[in-house]
N, C-alpha and C positions, 0 to 999 in steps of 0.2 A: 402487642402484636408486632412481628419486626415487617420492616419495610419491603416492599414487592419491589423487586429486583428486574428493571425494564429489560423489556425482550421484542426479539420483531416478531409484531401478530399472528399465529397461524405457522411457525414453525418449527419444527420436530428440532432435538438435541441428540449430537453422535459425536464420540469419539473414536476418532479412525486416525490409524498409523501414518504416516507420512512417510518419507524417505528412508528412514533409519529406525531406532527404537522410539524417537518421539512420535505423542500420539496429540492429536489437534483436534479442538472441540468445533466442531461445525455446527450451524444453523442449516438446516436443510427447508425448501417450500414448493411447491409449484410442479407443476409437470410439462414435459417437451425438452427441446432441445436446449444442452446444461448452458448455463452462464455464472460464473462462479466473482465472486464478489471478495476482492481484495482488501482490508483495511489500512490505515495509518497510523500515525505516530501524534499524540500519547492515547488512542484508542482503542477499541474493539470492534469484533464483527459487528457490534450495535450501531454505527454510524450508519449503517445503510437499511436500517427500520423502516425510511418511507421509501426507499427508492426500490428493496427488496420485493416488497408485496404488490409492487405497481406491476414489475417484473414478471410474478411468477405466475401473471394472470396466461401469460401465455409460453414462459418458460419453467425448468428445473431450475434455482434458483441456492446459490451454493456459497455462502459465508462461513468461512474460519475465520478463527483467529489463526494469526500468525504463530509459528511457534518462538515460543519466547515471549508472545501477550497473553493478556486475558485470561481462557481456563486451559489454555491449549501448555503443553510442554514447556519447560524452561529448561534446556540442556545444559552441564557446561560446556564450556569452552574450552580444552585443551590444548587442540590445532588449530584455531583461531578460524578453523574455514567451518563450524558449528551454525554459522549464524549467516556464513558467504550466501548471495541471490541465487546460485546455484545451486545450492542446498535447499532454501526455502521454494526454489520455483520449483523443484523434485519432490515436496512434500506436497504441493499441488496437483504437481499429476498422478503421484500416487495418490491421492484422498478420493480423487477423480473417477479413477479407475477402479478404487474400490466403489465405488458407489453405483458402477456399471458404464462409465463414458469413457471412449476412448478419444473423442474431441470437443472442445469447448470455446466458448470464447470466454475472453479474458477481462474483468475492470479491474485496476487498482490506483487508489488513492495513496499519495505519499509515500511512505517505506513499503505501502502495498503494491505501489506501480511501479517503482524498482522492483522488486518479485517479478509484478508481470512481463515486464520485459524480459528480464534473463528467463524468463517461461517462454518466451515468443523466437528469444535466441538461439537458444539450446533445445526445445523442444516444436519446433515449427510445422512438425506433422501431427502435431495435439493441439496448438490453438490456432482456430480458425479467425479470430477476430482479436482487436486488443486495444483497448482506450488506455487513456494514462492520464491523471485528476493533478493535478498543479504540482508535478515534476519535472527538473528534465534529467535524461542519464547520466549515471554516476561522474562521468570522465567531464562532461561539461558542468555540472552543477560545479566543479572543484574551479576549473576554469573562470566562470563569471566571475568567481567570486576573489575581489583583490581592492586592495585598498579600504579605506573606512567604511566602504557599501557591505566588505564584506561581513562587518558586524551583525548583520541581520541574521547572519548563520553561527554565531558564535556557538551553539551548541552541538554542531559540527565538530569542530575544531575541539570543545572540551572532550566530545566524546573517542574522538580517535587519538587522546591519549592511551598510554602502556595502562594496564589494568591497573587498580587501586583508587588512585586519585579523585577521578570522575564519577566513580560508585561511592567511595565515602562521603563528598560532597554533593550531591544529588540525594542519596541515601539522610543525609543529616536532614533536608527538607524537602522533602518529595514530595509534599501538595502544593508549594511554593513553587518547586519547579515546573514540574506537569502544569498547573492553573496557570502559569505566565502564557503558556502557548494555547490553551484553550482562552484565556484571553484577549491576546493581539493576533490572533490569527483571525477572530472573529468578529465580521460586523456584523451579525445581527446577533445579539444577546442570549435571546431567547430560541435561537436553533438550538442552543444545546442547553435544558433546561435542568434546576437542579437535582433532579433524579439521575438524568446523565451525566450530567459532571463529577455527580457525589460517584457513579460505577466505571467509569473512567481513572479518575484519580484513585479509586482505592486497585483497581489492576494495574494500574502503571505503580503505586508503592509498592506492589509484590512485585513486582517483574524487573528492577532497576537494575541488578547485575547482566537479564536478558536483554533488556534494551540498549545498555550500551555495548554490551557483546553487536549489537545488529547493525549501531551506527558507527561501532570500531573497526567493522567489517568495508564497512564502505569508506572509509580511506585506508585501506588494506588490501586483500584481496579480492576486493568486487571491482578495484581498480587494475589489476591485473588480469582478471579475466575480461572487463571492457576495453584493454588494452589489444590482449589477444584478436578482439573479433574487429578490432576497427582495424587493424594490421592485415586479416584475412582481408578484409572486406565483408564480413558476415555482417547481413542487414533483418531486419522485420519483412519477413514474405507474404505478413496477411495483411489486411486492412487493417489499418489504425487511427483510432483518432483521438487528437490531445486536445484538452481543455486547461488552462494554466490561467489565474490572472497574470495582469501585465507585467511581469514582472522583468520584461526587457525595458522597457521605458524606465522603471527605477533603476537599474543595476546598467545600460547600458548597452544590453545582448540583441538578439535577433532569434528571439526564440523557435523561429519554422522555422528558420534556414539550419538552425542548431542540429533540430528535430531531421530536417529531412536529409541529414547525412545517413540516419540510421535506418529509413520507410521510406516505401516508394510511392504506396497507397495511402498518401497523410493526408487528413483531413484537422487543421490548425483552427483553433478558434482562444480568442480572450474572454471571458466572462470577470460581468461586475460585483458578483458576490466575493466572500467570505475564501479563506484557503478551505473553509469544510464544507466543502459544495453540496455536497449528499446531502448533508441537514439543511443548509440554508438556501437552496436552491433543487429540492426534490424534483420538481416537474419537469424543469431544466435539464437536470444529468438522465432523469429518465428515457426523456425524448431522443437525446443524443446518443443513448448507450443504444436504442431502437432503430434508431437512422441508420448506426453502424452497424448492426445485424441486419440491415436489410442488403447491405451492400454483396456485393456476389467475391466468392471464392472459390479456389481450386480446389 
């Protein structure tokens, strides 16, 4: 009998078009007002299992996968802007809108919370709210990061290489690589247990040409367009609020004051778990994605 394939409890499967011709496999649950659930990197919509059904007790409750993860789409890449936050945050609001919403708020974790932001940027009359899970924006994350501290991002840097290179070598051992960051990203062991990790790493070995299309995009063109809007002055108009470990104490930054170039309504916090808070901290990221809907908007 082959193995049951984890999923979050009590939720419908769709795939709905996004921006373009890619089509995005969502997790749908819950009724009320939408709140749509971001992923990260080397992930799926399944990161947010426990934090999703906590949710949908009294929202609509909206998990894709990113296109380019999981079961959703894997484009190429021809004009290198396939895989830009711009793109991907347009696949959100269309997914959105097909499903009947014309405003939401927003969570993303990691390569998910870059998405939501250029969603928050670009699209500021569709998200009314918007958390961001241990990122900061593209333009500073490049920033902080200099001298030997910035080895902790080394796979940054591999991936915004010119095409080939980073995909044959990641492609040669792709459980090797995915499993390195599901294990030093995580202290506690047992949040991501071996069922998930075994559906994890098998979407991330499909997905490695899309994944680095995602993170070659962000020292590329997702830095051209954050260039753009720090020049406007284009900021976050809704409530936000970040959750990041410390990672200005190791690296040397200021991560609110970082944050609060871009929000006006920031609500800053450090938490002592894990970089995959959703799993190893459910009750935690719940409570706070709750705090931030309760907050008032325009």
């Amino acid at each position: 009998m082959p193995p049951v394939t984890p999923s979050i409890p009590g939720f419908a499967h769709h795939r709905i078009p996004g921006a373009d011709t890619a089509e995005l496999h969502v997790a749908v649950g819950g009724t009320g007002t939408p709140v749509v659930l971001l992923h990260g990197f080397p992930q799926t919509h399944l990161m947010w299992r426990h934090v999703a059904p906590r949710l949908a007790a009294e929202h609509t409750v909206i998990c894709p996968d990113l296109r380019g993860y999981g079961a959703s789409d894997k484009p190429t890449d021809p004009d290198k802007a396939t895989y830009s936050k711009r793109t991907m945050a347009a696949d959100v609001v269309a997914l959105v809108k097909a499903l009947g919403h014309d405003r939401f708020a927003l969570v993303g974790h990691d390569r998910g919370a870059l998405v939501a932001i250029r969603a928050g940027l670009d699209h500021p009359e569709a998200v009314t709210h918007l958390a961001s899970l241990d990122v900061l924006p593209t333009l500073d994350m490049w920033d902080v990061l200099h001298g030997t501290s910035a080895a902790v991002g080394f796979h940054l840097y591999l991936m915004a290489q010119p095409p080939g290179l980073a995909e044959q070598l990641i492609g040669a051992s792709p459980d090797a690589f995915f499993g390195h960051f599901l294990d030093i990203w995580t202290r506690d062991p047992a949040a991501v247990p071996p069922d998930v990790r075994a559906a994890y790493l098998a979407a991330s070995r499909a997905a490695v040409p899309s994944i680095v299309a995602d993170y070659r995009a962000s020292a590329g063109i997702d830095v051209t367009h954050d260039l753009a809007d720090r020049e406007a002055g284009n900021r976050l108009r809704m409530p936000v609020t970040v959750l990041q470990q410390d990672w200005g104490s190791a690296l040397g930054f200021d991560a609110a004051a970082l944050w609060s170039a871009w929000a006006d309504d920031l609500r800053h916090s450090t938490v002592s778990c894990g970089h995959f808070m959703a799993e190893e901290a459910p009750d935690e990221i719940t409570e706070a994605i709750r705090e931030l809907l309760r907050r008032p908007f325009e």
